[in-house]
N, C-alpha and C positions, 0 to 999 in steps of 0.2 A: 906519219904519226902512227905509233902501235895500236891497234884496237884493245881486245880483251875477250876472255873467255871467262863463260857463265855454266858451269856444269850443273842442271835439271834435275831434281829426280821426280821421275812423272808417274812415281806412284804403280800399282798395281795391275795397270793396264787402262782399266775406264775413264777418259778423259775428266768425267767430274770429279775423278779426286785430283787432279791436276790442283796446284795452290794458286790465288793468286798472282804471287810473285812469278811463280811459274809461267803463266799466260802472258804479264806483260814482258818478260826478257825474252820470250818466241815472238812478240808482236814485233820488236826491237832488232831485228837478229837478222844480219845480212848473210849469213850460212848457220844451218844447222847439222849436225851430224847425233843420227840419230839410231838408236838400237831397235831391235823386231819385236823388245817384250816394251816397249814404250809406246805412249797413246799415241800414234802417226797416223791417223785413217783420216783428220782434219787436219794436217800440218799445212796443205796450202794455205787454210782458210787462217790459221794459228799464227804462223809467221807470212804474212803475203809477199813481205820482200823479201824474203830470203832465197837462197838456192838450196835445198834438200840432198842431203848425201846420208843414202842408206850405208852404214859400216857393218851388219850383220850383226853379227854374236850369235850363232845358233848353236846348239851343242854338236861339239866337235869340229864346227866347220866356221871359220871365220870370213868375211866377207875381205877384211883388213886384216892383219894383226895387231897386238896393241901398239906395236911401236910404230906402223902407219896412221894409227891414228891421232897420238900423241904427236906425230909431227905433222899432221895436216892442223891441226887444234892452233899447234905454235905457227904455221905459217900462214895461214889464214889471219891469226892476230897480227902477226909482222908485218901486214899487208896492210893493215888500219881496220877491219874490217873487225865488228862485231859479233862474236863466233857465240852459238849454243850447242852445249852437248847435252843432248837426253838422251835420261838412261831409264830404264826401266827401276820401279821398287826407289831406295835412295843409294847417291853415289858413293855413301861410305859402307855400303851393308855387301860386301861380295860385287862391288860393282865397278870397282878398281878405279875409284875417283879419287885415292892417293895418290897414284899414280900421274893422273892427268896433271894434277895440283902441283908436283913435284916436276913434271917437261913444263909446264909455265913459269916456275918460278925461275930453273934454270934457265930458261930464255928471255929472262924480264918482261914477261908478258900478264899483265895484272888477271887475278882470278878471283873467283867469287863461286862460293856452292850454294846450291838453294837446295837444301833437304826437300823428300819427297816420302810419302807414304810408302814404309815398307813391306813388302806382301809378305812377310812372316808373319808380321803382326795381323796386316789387314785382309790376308787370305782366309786363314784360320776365323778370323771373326765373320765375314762373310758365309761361311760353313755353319754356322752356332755355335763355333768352340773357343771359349775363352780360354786363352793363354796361364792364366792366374783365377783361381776362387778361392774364398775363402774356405777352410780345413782341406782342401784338396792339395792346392798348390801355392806355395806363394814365393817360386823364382820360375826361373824360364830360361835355356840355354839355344843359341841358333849355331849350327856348324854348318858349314858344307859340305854336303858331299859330291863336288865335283869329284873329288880322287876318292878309294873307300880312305877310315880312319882306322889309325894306327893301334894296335892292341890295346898301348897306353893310354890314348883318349877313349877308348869305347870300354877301358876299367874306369876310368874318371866320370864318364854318362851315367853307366849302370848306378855307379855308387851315389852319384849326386842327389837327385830325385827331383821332383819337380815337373817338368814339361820341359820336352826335347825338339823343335822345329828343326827341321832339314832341309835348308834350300837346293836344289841341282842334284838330288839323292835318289833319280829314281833307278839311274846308271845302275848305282852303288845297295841299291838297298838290300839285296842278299844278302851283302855282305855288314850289313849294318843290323841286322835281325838276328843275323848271328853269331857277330858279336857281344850285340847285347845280352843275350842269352845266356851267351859260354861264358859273362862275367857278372851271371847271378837275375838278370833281369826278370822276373816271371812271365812266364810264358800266355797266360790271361792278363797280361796289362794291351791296352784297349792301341789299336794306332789310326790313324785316318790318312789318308791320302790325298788331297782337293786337289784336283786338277784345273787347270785355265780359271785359277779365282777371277769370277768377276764378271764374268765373259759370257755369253746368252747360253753355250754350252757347257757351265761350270758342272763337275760332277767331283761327289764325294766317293771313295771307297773306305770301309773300313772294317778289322777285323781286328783279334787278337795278335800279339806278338808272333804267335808259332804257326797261325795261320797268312798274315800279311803278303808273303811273300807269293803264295798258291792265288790267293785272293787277287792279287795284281796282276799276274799273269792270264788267270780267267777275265779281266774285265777289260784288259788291253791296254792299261796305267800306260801312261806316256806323258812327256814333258812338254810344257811348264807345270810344276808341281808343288807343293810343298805336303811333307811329312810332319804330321804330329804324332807323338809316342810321348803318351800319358792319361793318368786317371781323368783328365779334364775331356777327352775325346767321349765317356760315356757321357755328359753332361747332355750333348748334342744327340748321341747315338741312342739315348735310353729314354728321351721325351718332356727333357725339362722344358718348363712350360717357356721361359723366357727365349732359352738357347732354341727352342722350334720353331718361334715367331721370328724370328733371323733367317732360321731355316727355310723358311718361306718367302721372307722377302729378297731372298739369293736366287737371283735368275737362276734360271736351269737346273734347280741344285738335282741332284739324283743320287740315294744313296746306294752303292751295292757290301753285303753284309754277310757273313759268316755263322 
């Protein structure tokens, strides 16, 4: 009898945001295969019957490749067995849960995704910086920057307006600063950096567009991260009363500033 695969997303790292649908297809889950930016620190406790397989994902260095993983996913289900894949954030935000969705279906192996809290969104909020306010912003754009972006999309940024989130861009972000720049961005629009949203050691950095880059370097920015570039980032940086009571209830927050 074929089991099925259930793809997680487990949110921004802190087990409470886990959902819970979330909890009970880990309670249910006779193998889980699970990512480094996903809440694993109680998967014993999470799934008790299951067997636990770390697949990695860490930048640049994969434990698996995807295409090990996608057929461990199928052949684990081919076996009868009740498979979980958590993923950090949600499986359709940069988290290649099309992917997975696509080796199940070709193997007739039933699939189901349970959306998860995405740290675009819920990093940023964790930080005090709303995504959208009213007269400031009212769209919001997420890219990757796993690879940098191509001249044409960082004319499409500059021009758009709004709030720009950058997931996996700490690589990248030279080269994203100066892009933006070279196609009109000004150079005092505000950016933030949060680092490990969520996490007892969360830290914020934050400066201007022209200084970001100097400012990261000084503070030792490293990944997991997400970048915001936008007026919404003074919201937090400049002492609104709402966005600072956030600010505070953010374990660890730390700002460093230009």
């Amino acid at each position: 009898m074929t089991g099925r695969v259930t793809l997680v997303g487990g949110g921004p790292g802190r087990e409470e945001l886990l959902t819970v649908a979330a909890v009970r297809a880990l309670g249910s889950a006779d193998v889980v295969l699970y990512d480094r930016l996903a809440p694993h620190a109680r998967l014993a406790e999470l799934a008790p019957d299951a067997e636990l397989v770390d697949v990695g994902k860490q930048p640049g260095h994969h434990a698996l490749p995807q295409e090990e993983i996608e057929a461990l996913l199928v052949a684990h289900a081919l076996a009868g067995r009740n498979v979980v894949r958590l993923k950090g954030g949600d499986p359709y935000v940069f988290g290649r849960g099309g992917e997975e969705v696509l080796a199940c279906h070709r193997a007739g192996v039933p699939v189901e995704v349970l959306p998860g809290v995405t740290s675009a969104v819920a990093v940023p909020g964790a930080a005090g910086i709303p995504l959208t306010h009213r007269g400031i912003s009212r769209l919001f754009t997420v890219v990757s920057g796993h690879a940098p972006l191509s001249d044409d999309e960082l004319r499409h940024l500059a021009g758009l307006g709004g709030t720009i989130v950058v997931l996996m861009g700490v690589g990248t972000l030279p080269q994203l600063a100066a892009g933006l720049a070279r196609h009109g961005m000004a150079g005092s629009m505000p950016v933030a950096i949060i680092e490990r949203g969520f996490r007892c050691d969360q830290r914020t950095t934050v400066a201007d567009l022209s200084g970001i880059v100097s400012a990261a370097g000084l503070a030792g920015v490293s990944s997991p991260a997400v970048i915001v570039v936008g007026e919404v980032v003074r919201l937090a940086h400049d002492g609104d009363r709402t966005a600072a009571e956030l600010m505070e209830r953010a374990a660890g927050f730390a700002a460093v500033g230009t």
